[in-house]
Structures are given as C-alpha cells and as structure tokens.
C-alpha positions in Angstrom: 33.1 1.9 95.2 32.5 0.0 92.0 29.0 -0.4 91.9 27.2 -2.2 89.2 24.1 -0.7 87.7 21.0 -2.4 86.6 18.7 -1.9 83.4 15.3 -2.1 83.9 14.9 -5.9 83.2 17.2 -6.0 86.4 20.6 -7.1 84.4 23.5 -5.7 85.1 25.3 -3.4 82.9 28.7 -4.8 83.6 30.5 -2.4 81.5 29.6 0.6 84.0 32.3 -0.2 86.4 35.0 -0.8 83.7 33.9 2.6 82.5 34.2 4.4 85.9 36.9 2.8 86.7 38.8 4.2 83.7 38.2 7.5 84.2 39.5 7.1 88.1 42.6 5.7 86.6 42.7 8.6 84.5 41.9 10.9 87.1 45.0 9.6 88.9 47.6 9.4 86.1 47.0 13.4 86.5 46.8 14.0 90.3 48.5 17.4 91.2 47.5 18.5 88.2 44.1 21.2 88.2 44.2 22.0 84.7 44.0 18.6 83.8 41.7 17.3 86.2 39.4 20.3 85.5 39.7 19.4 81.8 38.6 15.4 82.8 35.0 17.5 85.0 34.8 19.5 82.1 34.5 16.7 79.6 32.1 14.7 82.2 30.1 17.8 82.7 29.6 17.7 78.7 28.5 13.8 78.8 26.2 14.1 81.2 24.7 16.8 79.1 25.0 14.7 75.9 23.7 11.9 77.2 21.2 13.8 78.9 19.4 16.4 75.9 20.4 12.9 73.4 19.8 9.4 74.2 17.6 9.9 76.9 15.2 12.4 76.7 14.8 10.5 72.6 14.0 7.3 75.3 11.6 8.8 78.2 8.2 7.2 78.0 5.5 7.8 76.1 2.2 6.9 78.5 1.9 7.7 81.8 2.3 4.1 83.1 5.9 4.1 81.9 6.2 7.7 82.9 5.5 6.9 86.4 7.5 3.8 86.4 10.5 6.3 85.4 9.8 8.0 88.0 9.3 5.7 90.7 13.2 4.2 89.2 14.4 8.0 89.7 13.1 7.8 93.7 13.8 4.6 94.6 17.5 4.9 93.3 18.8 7.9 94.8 17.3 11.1 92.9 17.7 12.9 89.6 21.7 12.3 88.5 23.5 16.0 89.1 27.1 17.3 88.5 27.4 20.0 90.9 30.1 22.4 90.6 32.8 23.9 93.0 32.0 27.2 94.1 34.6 29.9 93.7 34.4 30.9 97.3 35.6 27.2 98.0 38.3 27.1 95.6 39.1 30.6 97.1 39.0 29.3 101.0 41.4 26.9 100.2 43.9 29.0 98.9 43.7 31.3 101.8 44.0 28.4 104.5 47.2 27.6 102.7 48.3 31.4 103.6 
C-alpha cells in the first residue's frame, strides 16, 4: 500500500511513503481508541485543507497550457484528492448491529 508519488518532472517524492507510513503507525499505536483516531482524521481533515487553500492554490498555473496540463495530471491520476466523512447514520448502524 506504500505507493510512491511522482512530481511532474516524473521523480519520485520518496518522502511520501515515510510520511504515510507514519501516520499508519500512529494510527495503530491508538487502535480501539475513537477519540483518538477521530482526533488523528481530524488533524488530516485540517492538512488537506491547509495544504489545499495554501501551497497549492499559491502554485496552480497561470496560462491555460499549464492549466490544462493540471488538469489532464488531476484525470489521468485518479480524480480531485477528497476526505470524505462518516455519516452519522453509519456510525449509528453500527452501534445498533452490536445490539
């Protein structure tokens, strides 16, 4: 599940899977443990959202050539990045089937 990601140039950013890695580890130091794991989503959630108003949008293109490189990039490599969040209803189905 480590996957290495590429810059544009086609390098590898070999960091990325020390990185994720990391924050599985961490994830597991605090299995059994919702607060904590919601707490680890919850500070994701926030740098995706940093990274995402910051750093990037300072970096999208500015000519359309670039622009639809970007975007080509975006379709060819799976999509827009999205954290999607658990439904209450979920969370609430699974507390019923334990009933």
């Amino acid at each position: 599940m480590n996957k290495g990601i590429e810059n544009e140039s086609g390098q590898s950013l070999s960091n990325w899977p020390d990185a994720a890695e990391a924050i599985r580890a961490l994830a597991r130091e605090h299995k059994g443990n919702p607060t904590e794991l919601l707490a680890l989503l919850r500070s994701l959630e926030s740098l995706h959202q940093e990274l995402r108003e910051g750093l990037f949008q300072e970096s999208l293109p500015n000519n359309r050539q670039r622009l639809y490189n970007l975007i080509k990039e975006i379709e060819a490599n799976g999509g827009w990045p999205y954290i999607p969040r658990m439904k209450l209803r979920s969370l609430f189905k699974h507390f019923q089937a334990e009933d």
